[in-house]
C-alpha positions in Angstrom: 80.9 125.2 67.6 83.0 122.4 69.1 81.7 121.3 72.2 83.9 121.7 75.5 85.1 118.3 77.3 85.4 118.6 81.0 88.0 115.8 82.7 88.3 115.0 86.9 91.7 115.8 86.8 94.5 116.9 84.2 95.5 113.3 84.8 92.5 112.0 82.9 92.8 115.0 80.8 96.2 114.0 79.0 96.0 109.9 78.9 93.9 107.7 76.2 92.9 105.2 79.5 92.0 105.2 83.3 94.9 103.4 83.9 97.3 105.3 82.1 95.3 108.0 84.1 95.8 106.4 87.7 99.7 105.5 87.3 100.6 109.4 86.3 98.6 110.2 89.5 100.1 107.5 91.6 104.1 109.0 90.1 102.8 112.2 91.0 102.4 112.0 94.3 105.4 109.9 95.4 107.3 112.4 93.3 105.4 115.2 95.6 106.0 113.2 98.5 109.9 112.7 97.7 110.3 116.2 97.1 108.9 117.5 100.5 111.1 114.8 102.2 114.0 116.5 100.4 113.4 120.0 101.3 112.4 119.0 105.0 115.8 117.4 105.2 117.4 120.7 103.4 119.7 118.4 101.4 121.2 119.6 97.9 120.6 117.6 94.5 124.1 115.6 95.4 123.2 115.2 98.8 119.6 114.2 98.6 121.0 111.5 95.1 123.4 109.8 97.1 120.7 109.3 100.1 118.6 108.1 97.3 120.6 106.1 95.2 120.3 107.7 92.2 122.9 110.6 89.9 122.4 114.4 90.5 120.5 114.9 87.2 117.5 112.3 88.5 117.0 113.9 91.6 116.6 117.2 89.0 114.4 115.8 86.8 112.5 114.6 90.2 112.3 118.1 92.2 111.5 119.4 88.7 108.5 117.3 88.4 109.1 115.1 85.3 106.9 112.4 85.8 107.4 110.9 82.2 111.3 110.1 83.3 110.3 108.2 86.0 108.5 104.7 86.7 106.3 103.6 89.5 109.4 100.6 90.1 111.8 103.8 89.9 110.3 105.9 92.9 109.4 103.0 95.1 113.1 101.7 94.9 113.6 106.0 95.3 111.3 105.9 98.6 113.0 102.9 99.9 116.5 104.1 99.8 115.3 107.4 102.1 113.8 104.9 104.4 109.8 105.1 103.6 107.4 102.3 103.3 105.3 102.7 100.5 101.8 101.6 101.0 98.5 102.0 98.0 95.3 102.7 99.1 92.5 101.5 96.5 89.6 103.7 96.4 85.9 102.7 94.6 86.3 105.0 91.2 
């Protein structure tokens, strides 16, 4: 019988390393976060690309939640272009 592994968070769950771990969690949520700021603002895909810089298809890939297609660089410059400050909090692990 194999034994069962049990992971804090799906994060942890899919990467070989922590931090591997912490920068799909970090993407995450300022993907989250962008998405909310989208809907609140009640813009379409082209609307809500040309606030942010980017084509239709990335804001898709965005609302859609691909984290894989998107770097940390990428959604900070994303942030910036809708007007947020992105700030990091560091927490003890």
């Amino acid at each position: 019988m194999k034994k069962s592994e049990s992971f804090d968070s799906v994060w942890d769950a899919i990467t070989d390393t922590p931090g591997e771990a912490a920068n799909l969690r970090a993407r995450a949520e300022l993907m989250r976060q962008i998405a909310a700021l989208v809907k609140k603002q009640g813009w379409t895909q082209a609307e809500a690309a040309e606030h942010c810089g980017v084509t239709q298809p990335r804001i898709n890939d965005l609302l859609r939640g691909r984290v894989s297609r998107f770097s940390l660089d990428a959604l900070v410059n994303i942030s910036t272009a809708l007007g947020c400050r992105v700030r990091i909090d560091l927490d003890a692990a």
